[in-house]
N, C-alpha and C positions, 0 to 999 in steps of 0.2 A: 222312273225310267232307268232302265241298263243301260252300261254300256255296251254295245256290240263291236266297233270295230274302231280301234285307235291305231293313229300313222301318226309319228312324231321324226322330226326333222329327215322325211325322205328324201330322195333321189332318184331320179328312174331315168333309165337311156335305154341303148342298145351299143356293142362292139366300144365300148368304152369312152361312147357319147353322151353328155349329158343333156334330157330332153328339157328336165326340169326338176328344184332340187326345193330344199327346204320345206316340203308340206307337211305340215301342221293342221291337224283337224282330228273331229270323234264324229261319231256317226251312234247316235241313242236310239233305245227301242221306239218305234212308232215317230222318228223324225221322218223328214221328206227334205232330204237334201238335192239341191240342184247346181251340178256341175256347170260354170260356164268356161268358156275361154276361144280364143282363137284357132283355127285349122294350124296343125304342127305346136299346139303348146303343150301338147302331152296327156290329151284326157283318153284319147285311147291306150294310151301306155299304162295310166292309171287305172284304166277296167280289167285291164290283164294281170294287172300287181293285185287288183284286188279279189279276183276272180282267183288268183294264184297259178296264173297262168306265165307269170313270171317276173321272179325277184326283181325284188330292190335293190339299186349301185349300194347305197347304205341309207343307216335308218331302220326306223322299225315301224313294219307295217305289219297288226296281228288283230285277229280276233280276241274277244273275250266273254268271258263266263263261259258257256255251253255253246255259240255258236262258232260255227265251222264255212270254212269257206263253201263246200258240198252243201251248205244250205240256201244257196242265194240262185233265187231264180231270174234266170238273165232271158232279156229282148233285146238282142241284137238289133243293127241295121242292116237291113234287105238288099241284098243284090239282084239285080235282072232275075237272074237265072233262079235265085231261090222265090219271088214273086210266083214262080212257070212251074212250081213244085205238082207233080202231080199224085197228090195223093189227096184222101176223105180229110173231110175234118176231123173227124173222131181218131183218125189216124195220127194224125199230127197233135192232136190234145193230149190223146193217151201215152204218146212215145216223153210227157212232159215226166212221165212216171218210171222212165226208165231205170233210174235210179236206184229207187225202191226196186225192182224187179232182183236186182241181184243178180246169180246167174240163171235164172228163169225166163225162158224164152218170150214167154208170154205175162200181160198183165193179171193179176187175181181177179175175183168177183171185186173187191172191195176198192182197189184201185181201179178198175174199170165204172165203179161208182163214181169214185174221186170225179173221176174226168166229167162224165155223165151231168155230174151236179154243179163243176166248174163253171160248164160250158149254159147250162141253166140261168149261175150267179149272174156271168157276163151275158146275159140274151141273144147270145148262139148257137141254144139247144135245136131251131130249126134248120140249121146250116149243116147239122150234124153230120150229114151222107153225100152235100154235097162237095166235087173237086176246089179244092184250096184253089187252084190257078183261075177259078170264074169269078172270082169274088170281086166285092172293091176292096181299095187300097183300105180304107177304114175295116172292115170286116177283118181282114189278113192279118191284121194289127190286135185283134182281139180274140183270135183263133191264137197266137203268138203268146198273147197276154193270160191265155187259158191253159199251155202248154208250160209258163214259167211258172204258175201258180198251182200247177199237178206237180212239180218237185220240192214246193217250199211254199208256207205261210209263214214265212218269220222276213224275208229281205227277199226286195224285186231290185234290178240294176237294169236298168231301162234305157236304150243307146238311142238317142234321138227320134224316139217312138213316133212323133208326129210328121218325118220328114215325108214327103212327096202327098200326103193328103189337104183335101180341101179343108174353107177353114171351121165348116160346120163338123166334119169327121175329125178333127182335132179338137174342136171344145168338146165335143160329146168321151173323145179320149183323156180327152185331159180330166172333165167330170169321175170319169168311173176310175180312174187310176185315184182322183183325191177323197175318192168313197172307198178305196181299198184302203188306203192308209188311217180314214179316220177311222176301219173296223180292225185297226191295230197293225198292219202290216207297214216295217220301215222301208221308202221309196229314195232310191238315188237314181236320178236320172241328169243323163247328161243331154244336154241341149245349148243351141245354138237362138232357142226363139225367147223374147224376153217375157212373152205370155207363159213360160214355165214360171215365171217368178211369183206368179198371182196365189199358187197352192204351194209353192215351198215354205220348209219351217226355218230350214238355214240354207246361206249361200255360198261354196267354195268358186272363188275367181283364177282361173289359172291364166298368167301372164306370157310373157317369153321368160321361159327358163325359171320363173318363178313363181312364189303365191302372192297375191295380190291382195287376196282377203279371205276370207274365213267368219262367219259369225251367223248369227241371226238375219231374216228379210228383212225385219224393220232398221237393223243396226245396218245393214249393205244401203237399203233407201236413201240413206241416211250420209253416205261416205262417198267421199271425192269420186272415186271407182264407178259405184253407183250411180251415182245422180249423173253423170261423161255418159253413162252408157244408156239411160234413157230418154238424155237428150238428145245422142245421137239419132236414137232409135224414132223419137217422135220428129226428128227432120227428116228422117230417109220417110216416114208415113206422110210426112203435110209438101214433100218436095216432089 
């Protein structure tokens, strides 16, 4: 395995605030790392540092060997209004290729393939024609998930994919996301639900202002952090 992307002793804020500092972590080819942490600990600030969508207070947070930030196919979290998007599916899969377009207005035969086949892999080649806004939340998620994977087969960054779906439309997401990774593609995804920890390979814990932990699933299972958090987790499910 590569490395793809090392952050050593970061810092990340905004207006010369600090949200959260000291991260420590690698992210290797073909891992599946799973962000967690608390609302306001700084994991969106982190998708944007790594997306390079904006610097680090200090610290160094870089790619390595051959990959490039331009290569990580990102899934947002859904707003109202984008759920109400009204365009085709193939619309929305294909603009995943916009990338590659360059300055060509249009997609190629070949990239219009890309999509074609994407949308196949993920079993949404019958959705193909119909409007994004009819869908269910599970489907939207997978039209999403066909659009980040027409700009990159090398890194998906995945923002809480499973928020607002039922809980059969998220094992079935969470499945195909853990079949993407085992056919080589590295998955960071940040989440709030502790059912992401069942397919991760490592886990970064982000605290208030700090990191918490860093390592393998088995080594988190394993750690004060860890075990606080699925005990909680199983008192809020038997309470």
């Amino acid at each position: 395995m590569s490395e793809q992307i090392r952050c050593s002793d970061v810092s990340l804020g905004y207006d010369g605030n600090v949200v959260t500092e000291k991260l420590n972590f690698t992210v290797n080819s073909g891992d599946y790392l799973c962000i967690l942490g608390e609302n306001g600990s700084g994991k969106s600030t982190l998708i944007k540092a790594i997306l390079g969508l904006k610097p680090q207070m200090s610290g160094t947070l870089e790619w390595c060997g051959d990959v490039r930030s331009g290569e990580v196919g990102y899934l947002p979290q859904q707003t109202l209004v984008q759920r109400d998007f009204p365009a085709s599916v193939r619309e929305i899969v294909r603009s995943g290729c916009i990338a590659k377009c360059g300055l060509r207005p249009f997609c190629s035969r070949q990239e219009k393939k890309l999509a074609e086949d994407t949308m196949k892999q993920l079993g949404i080649e019958k959705l193909a024609g119909r409007c994004y806004r009819e869908l269910s939340g599970g489907q939207q998620q997978r039209v999403l998930l066909a659009r980040a994977l027409c700009a990159t087969r090398r890194i998906l960054l995945l923002d809480e994919p499973v928020t607002a779906l039922d809980p059969k439309a998220q094992l079935e997401l969470y499945e195909l996301i853990a079949k993407l990774n085992r056919d080589g593609i590295t998955i960071i995804m940040v989440s709030h639900d502790i059912n992401a920890l069942k397919y991760a390979t490592h886990v970064l814990h982000i605290g208030s202002h700090k990191q918490l932990f860093f390592g393998t699933r088995s080594a988190y299972a394993e750690s004060s952090i860890g075990r606080e958090l699925m005990r909680a987790e199983r008192s809020e499910e038997n309470g």
